[in-house]
mmCIF file as Biopython writes it, N, C-alpha, C and O atoms, coordinates in Angstrom:
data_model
#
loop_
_atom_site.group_PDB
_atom_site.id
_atom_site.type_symbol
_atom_site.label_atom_id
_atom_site.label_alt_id
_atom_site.label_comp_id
_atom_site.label_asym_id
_atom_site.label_entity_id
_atom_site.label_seq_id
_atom_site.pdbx_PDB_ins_code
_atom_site.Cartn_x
_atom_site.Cartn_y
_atom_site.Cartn_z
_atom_site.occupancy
_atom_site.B_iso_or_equiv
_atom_site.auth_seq_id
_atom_site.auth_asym_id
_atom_site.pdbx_PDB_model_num
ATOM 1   N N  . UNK A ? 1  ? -92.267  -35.250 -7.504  1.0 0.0 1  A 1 
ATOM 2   C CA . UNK A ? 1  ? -92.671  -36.435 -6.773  1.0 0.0 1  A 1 
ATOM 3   C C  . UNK A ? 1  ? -92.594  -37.643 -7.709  1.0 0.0 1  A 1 
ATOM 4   O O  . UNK A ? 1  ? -93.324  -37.855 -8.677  1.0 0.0 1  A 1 
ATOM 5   N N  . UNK A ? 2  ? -91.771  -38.260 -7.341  1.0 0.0 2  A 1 
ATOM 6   C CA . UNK A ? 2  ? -91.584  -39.481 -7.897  1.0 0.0 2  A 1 
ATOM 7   C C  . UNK A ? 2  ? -92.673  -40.640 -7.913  1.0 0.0 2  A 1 
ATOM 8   O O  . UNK A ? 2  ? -92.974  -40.993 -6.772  1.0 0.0 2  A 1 
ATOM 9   N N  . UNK A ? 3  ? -93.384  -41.365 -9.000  1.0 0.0 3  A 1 
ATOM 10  C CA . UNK A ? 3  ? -94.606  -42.422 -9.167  1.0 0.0 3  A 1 
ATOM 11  C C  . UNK A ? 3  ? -93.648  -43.587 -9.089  1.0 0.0 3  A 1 
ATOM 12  O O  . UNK A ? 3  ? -92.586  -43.367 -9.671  1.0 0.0 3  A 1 
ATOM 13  N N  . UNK A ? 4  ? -93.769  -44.913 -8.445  1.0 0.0 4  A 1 
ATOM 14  C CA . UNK A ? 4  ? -93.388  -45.812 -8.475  1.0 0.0 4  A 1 
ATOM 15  C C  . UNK A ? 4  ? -93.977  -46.755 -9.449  1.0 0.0 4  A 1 
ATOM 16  O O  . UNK A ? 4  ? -95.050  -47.006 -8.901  1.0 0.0 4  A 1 
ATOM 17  N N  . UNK A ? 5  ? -93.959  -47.351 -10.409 1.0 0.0 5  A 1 
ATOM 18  C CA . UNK A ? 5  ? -94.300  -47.899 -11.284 1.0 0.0 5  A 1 
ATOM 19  C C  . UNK A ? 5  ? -94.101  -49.162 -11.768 1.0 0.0 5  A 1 
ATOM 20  O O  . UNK A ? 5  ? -93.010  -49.443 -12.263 1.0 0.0 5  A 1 
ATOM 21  N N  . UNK A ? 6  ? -95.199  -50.166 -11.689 1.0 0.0 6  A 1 
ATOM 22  C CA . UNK A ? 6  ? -94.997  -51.517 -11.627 1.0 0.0 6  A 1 
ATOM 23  C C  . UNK A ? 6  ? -93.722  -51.733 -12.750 1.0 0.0 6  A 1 
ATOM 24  O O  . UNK A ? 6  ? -93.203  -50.728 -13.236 1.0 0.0 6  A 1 
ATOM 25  N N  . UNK A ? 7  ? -93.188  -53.267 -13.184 1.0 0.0 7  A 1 
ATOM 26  C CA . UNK A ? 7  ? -92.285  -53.577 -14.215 1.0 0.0 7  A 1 
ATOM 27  C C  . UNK A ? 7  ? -92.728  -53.580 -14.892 1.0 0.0 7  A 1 
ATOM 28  O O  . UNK A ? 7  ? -93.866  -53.990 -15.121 1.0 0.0 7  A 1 
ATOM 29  N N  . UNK A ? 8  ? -91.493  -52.804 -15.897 1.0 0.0 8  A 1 
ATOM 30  C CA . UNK A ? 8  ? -92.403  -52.413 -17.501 1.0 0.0 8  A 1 
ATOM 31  C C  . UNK A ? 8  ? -91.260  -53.714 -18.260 1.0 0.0 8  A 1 
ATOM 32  O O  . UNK A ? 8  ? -90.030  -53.765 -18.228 1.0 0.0 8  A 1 
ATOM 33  N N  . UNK A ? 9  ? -92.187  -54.586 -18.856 1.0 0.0 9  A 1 
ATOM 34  C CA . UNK A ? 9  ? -91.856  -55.600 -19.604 1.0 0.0 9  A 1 
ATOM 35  C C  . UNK A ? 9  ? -91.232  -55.496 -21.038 1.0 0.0 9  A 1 
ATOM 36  O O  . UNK A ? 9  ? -91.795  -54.849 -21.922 1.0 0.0 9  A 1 
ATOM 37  N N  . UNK A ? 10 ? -90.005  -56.181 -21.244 1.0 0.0 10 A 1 
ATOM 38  C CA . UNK A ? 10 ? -89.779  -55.917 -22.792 1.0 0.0 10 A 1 
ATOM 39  C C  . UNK A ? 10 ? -91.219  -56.315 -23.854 1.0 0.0 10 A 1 
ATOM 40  O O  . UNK A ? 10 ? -91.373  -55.783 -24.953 1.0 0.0 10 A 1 
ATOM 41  N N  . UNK A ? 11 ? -91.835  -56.967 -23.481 1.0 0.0 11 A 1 
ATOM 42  C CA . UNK A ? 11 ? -93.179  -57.654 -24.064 1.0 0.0 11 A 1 
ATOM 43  C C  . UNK A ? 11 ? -94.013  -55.941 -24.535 1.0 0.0 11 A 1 
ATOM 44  O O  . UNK A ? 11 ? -94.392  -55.377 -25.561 1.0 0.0 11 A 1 
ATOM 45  N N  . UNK A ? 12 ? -93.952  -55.609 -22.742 1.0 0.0 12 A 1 
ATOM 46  C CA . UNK A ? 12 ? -94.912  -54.444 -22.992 1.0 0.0 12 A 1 
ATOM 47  C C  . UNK A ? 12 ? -94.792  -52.993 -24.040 1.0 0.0 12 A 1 
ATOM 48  O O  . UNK A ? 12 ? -95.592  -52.100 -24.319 1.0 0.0 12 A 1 
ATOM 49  N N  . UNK A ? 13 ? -93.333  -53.292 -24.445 1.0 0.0 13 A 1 
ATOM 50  C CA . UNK A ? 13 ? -92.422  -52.170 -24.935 1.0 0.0 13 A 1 
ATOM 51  C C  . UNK A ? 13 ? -92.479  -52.323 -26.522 1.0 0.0 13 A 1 
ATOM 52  O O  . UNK A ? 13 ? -92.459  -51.386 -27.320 1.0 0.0 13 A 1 
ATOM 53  N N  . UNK A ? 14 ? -92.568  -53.977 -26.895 1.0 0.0 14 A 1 
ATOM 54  C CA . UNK A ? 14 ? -92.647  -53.945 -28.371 1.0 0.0 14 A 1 
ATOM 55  C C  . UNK A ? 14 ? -93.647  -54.125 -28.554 1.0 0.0 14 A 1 
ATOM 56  O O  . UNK A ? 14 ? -93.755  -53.993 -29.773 1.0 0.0 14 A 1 
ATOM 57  N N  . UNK A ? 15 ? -95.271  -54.542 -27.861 1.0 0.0 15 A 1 
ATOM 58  C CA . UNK A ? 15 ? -96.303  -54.028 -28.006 1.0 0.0 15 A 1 
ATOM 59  C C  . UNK A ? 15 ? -96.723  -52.826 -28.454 1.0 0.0 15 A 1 
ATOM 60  O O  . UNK A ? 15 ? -97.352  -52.540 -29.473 1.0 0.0 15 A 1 
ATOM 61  N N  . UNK A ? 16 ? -96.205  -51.994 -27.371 1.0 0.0 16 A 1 
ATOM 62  C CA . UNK A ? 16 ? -96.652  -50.934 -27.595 1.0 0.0 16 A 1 
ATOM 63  C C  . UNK A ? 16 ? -95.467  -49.703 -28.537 1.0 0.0 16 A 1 
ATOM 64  O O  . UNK A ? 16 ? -95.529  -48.474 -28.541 1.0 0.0 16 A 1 
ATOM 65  N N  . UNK A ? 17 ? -94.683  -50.417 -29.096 1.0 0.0 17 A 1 
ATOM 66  C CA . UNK A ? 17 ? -93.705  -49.872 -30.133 1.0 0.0 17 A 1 
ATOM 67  C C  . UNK A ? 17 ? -94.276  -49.841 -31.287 1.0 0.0 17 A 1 
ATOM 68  O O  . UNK A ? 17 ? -94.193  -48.868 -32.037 1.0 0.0 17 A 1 
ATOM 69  N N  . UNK A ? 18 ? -95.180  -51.340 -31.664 1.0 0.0 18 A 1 
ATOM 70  C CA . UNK A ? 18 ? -95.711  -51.656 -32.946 1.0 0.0 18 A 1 
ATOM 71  C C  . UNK A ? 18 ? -96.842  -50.979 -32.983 1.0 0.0 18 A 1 
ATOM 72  O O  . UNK A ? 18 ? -97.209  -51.027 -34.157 1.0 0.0 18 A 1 
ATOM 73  N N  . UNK A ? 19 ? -97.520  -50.440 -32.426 1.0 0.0 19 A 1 
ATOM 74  C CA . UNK A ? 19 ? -99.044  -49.934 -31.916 1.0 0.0 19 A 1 
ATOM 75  C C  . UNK A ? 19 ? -98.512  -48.550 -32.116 1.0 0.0 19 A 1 
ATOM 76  O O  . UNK A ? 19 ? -98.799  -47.932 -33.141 1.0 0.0 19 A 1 
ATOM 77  N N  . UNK A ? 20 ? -97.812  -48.076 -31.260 1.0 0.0 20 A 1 
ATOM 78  C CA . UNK A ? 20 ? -97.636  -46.942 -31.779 1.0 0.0 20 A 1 
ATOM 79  C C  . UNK A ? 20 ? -95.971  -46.442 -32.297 1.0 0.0 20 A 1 
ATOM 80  O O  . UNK A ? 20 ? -95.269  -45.863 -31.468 1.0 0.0 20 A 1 
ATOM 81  N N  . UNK A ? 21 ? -95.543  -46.659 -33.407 1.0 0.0 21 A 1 
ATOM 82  C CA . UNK A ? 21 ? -94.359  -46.822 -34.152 1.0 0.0 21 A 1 
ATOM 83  C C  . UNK A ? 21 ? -93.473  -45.061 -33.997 1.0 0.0 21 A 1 
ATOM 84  O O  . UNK A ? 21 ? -94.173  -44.063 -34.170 1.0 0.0 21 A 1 
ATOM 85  N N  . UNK A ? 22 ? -92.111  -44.914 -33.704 1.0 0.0 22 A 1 
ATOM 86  C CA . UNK A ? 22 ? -91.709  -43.698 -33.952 1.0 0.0 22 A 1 
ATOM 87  C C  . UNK A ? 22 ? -91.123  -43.539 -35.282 1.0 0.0 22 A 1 
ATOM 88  O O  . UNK A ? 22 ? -90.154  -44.132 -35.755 1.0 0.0 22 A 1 
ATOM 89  N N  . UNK A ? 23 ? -92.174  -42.274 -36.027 1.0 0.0 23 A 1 
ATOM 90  C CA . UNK A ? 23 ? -92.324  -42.382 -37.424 1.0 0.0 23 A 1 
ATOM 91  C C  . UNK A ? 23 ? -92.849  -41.036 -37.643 1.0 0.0 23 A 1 
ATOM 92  O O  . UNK A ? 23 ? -93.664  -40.518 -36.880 1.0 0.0 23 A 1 
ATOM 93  N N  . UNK A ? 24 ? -92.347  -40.432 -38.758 1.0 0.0 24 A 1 
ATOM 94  C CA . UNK A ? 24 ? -92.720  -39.226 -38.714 1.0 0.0 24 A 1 
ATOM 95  C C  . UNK A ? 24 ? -93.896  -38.855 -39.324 1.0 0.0 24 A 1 
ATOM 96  O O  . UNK A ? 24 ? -94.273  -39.601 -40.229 1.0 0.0 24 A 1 
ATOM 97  N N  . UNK A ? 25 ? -94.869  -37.475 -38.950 1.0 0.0 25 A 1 
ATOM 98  C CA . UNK A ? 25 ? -95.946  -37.229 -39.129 1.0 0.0 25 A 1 
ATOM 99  C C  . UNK A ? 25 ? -97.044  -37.538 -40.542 1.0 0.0 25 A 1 
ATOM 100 O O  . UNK A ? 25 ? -96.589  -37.009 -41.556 1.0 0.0 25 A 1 
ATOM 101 N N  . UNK A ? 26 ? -98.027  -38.087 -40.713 1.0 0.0 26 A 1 
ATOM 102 C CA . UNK A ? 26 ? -98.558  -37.766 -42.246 1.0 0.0 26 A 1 
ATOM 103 C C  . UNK A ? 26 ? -98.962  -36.487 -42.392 1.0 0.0 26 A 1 
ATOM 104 O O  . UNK A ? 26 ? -99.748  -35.844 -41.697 1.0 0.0 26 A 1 
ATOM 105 N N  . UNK A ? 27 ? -98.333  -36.160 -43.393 1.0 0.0 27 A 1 
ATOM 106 C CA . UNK A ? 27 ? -98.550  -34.848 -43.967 1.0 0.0 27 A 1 
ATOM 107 C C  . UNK A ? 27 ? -100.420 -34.273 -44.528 1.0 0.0 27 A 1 
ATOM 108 O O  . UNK A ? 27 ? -101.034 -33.220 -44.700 1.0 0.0 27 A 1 
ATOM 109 N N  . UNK A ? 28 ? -100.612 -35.446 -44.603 1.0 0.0 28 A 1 
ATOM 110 C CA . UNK A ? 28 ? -102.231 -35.556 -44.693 1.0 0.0 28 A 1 
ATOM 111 C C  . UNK A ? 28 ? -102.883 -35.453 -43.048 1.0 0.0 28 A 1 
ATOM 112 O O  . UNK A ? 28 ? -104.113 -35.420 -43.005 1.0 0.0 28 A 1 
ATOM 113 N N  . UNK A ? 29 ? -102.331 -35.413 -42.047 1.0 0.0 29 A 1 
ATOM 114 C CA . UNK A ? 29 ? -103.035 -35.033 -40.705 1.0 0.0 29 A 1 
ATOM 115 C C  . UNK A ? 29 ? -103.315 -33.541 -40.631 1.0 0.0 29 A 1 
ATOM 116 O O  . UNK A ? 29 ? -102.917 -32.764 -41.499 1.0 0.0 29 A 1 
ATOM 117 N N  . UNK A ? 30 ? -104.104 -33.120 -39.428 1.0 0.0 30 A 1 
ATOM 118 C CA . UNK A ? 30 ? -103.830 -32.234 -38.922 1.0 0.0 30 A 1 
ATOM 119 C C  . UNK A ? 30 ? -103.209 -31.537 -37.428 1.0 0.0 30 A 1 
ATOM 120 O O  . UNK A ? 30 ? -102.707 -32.228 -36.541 1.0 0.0 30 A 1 
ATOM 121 N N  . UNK A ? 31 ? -103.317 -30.441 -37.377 1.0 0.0 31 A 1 
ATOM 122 C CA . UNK A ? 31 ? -102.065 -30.011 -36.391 1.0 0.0 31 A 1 
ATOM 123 C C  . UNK A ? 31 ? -102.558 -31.019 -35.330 1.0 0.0 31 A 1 
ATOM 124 O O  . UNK A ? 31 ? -101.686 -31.748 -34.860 1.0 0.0 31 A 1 
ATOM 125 N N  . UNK A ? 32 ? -103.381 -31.119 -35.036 1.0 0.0 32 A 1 
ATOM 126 C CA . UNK A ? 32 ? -104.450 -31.520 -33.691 1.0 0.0 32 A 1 
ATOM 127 C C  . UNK A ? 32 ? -103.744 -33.019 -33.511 1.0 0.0 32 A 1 
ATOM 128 O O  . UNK A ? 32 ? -102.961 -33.468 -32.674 1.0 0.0 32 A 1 
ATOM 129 N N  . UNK A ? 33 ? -104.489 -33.670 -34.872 1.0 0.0 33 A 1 
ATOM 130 C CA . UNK A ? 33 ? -103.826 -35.171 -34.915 1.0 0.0 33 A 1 
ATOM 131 C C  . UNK A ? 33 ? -102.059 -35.437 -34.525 1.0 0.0 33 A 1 
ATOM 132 O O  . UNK A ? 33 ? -101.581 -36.112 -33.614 1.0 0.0 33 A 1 
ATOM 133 N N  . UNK A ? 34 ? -101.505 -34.794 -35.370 1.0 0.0 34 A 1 
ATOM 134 C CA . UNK A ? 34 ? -100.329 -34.476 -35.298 1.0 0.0 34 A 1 
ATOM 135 C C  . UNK A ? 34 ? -99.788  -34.916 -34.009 1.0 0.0 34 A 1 
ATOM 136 O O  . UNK A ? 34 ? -99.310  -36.033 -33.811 1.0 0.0 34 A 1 
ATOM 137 N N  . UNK A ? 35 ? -99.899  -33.903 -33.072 1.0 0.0 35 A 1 
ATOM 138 C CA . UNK A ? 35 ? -99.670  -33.960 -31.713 1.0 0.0 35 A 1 
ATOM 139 C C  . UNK A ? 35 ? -100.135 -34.772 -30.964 1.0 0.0 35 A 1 
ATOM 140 O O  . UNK A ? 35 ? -99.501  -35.349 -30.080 1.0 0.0 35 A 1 
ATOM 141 N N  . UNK A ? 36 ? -101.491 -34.943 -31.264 1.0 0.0 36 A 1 
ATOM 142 C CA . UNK A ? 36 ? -102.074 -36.478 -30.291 1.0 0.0 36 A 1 
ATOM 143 C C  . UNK A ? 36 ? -101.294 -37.572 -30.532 1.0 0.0 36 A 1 
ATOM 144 O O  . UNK A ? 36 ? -101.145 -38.352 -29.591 1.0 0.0 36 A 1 
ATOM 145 N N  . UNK A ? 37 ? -100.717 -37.833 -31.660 1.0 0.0 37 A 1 
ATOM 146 C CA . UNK A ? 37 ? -100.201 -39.081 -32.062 1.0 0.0 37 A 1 
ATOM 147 C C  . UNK A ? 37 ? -98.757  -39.055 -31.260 1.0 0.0 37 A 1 
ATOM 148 O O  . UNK A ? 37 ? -98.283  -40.015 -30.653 1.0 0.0 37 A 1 
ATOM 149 N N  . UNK A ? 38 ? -98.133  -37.685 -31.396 1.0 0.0 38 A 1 
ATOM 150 C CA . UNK A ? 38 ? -96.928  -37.590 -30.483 1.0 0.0 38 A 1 
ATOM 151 C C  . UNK A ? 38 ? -96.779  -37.623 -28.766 1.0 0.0 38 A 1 
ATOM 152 O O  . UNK A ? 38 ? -95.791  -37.742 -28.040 1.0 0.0 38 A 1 
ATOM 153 N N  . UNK A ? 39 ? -98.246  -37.460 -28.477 1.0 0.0 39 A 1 
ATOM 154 C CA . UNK A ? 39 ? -98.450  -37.594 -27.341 1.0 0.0 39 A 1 
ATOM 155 C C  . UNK A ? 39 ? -98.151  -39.116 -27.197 1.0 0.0 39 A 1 
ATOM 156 O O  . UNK A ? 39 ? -97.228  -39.604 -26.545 1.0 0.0 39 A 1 
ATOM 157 N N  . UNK A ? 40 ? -99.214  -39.864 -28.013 1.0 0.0 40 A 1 
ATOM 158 C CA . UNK A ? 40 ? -98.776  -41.508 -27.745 1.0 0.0 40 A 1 
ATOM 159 C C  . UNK A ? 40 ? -97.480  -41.615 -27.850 1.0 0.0 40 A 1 
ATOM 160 O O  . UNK A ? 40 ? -96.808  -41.663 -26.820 1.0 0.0 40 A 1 
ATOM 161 N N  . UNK A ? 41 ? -96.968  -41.665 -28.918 1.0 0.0 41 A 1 
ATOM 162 C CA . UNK A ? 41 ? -95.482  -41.936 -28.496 1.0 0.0 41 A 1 
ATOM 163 C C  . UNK A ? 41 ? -94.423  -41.277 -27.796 1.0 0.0 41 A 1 
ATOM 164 O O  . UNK A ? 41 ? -93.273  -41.688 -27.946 1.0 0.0 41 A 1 
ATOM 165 N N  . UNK A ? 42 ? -94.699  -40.187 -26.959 1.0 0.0 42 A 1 
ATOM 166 C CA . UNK A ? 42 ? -94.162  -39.789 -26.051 1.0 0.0 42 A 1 
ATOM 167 C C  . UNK A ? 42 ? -94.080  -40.936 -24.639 1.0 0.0 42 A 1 
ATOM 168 O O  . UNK A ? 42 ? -93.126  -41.247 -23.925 1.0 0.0 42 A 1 
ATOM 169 N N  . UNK A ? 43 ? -95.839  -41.463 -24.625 1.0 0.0 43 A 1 
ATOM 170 C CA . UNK A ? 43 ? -95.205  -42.438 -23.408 1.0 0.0 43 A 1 
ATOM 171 C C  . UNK A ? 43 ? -94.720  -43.395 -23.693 1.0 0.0 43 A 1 
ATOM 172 O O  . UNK A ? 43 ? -94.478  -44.051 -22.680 1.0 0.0 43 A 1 
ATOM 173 N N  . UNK A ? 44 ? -94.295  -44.077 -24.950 1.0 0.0 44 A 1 
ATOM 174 C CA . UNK A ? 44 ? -94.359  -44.745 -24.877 1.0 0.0 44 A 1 
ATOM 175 C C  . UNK A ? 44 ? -92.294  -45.045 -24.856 1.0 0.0 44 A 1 
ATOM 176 O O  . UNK A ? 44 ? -91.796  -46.099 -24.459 1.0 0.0 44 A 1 
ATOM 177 N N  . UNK A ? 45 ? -91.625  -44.067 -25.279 1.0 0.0 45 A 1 
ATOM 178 C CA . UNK A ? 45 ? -90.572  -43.174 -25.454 1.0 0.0 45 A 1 
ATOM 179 C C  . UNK A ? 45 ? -90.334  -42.978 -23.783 1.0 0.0 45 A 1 
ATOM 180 O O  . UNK A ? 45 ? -89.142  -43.116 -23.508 1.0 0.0 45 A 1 
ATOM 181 N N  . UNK A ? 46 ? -91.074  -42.727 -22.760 1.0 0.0 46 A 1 
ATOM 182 C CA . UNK A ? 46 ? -91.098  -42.590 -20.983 1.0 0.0 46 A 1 
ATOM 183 C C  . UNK A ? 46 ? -90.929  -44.024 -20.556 1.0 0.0 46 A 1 
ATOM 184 O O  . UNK A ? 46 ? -90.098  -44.506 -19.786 1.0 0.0 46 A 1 
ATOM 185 N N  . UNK A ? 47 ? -91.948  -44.623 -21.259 1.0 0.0 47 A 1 
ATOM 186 C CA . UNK A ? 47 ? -91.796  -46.062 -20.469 1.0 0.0 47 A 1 
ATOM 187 C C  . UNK A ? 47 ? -90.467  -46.871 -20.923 1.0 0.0 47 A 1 
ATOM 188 O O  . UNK A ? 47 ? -89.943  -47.645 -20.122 1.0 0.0 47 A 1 
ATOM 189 N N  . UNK A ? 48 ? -90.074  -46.733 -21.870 1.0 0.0 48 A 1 
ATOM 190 C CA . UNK A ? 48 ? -88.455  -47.410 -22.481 1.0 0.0 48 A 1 
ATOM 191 C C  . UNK A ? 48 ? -87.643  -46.772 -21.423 1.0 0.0 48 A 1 
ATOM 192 O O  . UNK A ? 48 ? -87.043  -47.587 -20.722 1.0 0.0 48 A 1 
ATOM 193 N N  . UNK A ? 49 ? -87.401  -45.059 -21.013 1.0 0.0 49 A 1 
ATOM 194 C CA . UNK A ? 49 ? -86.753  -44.691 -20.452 1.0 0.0 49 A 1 
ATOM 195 C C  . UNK A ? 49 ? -87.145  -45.154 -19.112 1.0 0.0 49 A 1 
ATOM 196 O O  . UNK A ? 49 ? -86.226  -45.519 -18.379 1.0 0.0 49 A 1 
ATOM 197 N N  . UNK A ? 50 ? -88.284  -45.201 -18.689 1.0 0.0 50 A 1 
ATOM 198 C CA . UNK A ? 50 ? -88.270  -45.796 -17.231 1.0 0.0 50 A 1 
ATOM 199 C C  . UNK A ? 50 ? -87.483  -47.228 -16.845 1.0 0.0 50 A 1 
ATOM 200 O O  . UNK A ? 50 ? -86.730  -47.467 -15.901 1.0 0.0 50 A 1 
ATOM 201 N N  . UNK A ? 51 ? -87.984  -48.162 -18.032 1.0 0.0 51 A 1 
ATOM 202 C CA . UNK A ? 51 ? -87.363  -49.378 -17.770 1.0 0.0 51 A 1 
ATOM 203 C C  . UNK A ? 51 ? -85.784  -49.484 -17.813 1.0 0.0 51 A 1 
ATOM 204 O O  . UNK A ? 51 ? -84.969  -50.296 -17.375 1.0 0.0 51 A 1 
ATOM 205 N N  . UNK A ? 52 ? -85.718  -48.379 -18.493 1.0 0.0 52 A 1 
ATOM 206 C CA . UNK A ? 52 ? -84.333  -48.323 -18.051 1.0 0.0 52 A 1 
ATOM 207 C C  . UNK A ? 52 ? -83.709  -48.476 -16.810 1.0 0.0 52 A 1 
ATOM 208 O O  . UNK A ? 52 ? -83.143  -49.438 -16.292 1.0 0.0 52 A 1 
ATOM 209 N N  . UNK A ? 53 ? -83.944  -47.248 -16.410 1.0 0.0 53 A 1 
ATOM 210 C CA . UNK A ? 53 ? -84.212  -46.910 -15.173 1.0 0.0 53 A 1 
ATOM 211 C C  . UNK A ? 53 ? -84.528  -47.888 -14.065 1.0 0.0 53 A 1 
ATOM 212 O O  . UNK A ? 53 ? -83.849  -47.492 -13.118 1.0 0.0 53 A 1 
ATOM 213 N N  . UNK A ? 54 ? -85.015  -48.659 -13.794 1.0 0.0 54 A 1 
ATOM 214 C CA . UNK A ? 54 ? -86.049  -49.858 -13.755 1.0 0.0 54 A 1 
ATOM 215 C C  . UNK A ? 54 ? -84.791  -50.794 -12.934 1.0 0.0 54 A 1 
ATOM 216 O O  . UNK A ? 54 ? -84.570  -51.045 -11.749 1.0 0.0 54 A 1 
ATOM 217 N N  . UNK A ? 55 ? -83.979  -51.226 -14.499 1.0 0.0 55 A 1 
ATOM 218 C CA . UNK A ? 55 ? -83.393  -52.055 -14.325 1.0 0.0 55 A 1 
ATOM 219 C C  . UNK A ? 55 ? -81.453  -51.644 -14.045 1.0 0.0 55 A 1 
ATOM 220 O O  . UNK A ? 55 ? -80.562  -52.454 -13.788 1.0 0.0 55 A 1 
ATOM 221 N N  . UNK A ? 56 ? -81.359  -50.411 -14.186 1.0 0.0 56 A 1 
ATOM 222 C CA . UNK A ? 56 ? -80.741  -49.822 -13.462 1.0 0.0 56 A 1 
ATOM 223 C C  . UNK A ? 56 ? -80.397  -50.025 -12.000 1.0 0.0 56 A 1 
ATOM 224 O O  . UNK A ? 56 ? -79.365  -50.383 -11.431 1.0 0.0 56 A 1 
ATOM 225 N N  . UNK A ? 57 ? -81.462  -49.718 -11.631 1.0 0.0 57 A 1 
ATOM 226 C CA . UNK A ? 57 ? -81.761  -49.968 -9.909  1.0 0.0 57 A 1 
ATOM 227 C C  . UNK A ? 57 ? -81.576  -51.043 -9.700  1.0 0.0 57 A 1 
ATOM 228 O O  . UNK A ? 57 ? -80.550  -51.205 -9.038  1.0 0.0 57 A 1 
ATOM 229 N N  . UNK A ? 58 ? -82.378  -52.431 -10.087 1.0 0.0 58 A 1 
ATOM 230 C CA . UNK A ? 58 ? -82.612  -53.727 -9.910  1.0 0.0 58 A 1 
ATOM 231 C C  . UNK A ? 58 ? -80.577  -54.386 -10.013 1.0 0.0 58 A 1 
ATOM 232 O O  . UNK A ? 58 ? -80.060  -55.393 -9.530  1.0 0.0 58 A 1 
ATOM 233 N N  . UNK A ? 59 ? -80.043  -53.377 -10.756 1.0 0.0 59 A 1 
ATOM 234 C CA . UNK A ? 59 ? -78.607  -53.926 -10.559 1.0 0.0 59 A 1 
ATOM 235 C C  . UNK A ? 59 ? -77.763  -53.412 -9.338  1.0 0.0 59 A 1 
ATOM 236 O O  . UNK A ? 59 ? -76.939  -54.073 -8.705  1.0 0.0 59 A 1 
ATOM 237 N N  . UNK A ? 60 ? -78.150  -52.022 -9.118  1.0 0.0 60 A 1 
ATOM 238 C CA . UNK A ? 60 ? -76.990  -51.439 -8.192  1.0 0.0 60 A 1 
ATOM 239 C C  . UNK A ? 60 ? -77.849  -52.051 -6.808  1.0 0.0 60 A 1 
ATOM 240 O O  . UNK A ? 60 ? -77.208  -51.836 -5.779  1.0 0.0 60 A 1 
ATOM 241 N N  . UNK A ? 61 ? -79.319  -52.853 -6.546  1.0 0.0 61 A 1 
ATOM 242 C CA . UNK A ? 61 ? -79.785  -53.240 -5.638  1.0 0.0 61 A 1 
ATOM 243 C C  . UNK A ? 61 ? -78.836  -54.407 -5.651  1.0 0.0 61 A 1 
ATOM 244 O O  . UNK A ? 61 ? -77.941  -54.776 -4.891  1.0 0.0 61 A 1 
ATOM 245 N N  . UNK A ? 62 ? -79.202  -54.737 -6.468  1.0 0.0 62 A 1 
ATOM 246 C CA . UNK A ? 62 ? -78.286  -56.441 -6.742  1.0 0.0 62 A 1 
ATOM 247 C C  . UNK A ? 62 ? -76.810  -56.482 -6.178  1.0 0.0 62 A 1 
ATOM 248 O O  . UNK A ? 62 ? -76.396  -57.445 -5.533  1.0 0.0 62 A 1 
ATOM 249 N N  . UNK A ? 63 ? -75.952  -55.230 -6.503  1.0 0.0 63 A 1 
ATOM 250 C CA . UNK A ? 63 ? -74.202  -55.516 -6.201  1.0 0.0 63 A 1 
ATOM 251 C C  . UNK A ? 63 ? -74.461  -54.599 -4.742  1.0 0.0 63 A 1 
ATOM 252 O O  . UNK A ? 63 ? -73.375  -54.528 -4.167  1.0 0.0 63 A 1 
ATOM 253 N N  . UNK A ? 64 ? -75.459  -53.931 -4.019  1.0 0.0 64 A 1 
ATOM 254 C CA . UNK A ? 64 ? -75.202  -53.803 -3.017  1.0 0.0 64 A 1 
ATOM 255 C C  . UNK A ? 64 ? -75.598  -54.763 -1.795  1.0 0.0 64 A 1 
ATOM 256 O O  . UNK A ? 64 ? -75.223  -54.529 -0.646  1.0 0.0 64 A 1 
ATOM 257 N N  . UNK A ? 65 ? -76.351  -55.811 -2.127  1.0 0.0 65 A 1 
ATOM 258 C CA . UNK A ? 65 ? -76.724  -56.870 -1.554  1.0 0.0 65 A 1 
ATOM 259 C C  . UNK A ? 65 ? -75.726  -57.847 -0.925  1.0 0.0 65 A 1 
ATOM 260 O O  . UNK A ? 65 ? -76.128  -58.871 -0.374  1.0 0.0 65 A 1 
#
């Protein structure tokens, strides 16, 4: 089931790029941390791909208009 999802802003993308950076693990974490942190940047890795997506659409809406 597909979520429809308001516009995800380039604003919102390097916000949340710098906040949570793709960078590999500190070796000083643990497993737990580890993964939570990959969790954050997992969405944040979804929402780039959504906006893709996003604006994908917003074009083939556009040339079928």
């Amino acid at each position: 089931m597909a979520v429809k999802l308001p516009i995800i802003t380039d604003d919102l993308i390097q916000g949340l790029d710098e906040v949570f950076p793709n960078r590999h693990p500190d070796l000083s974490l643990t497993d737990r941390e580890v993964w939570y942190r990959a969790g954050q940047r997992f969405v944040v890795d979804y929402l780039v791909e959504q906006q893709k997506r996003q604006r994908e659409t917003m074009l083939t809406e556009k040339v079928l208009d």
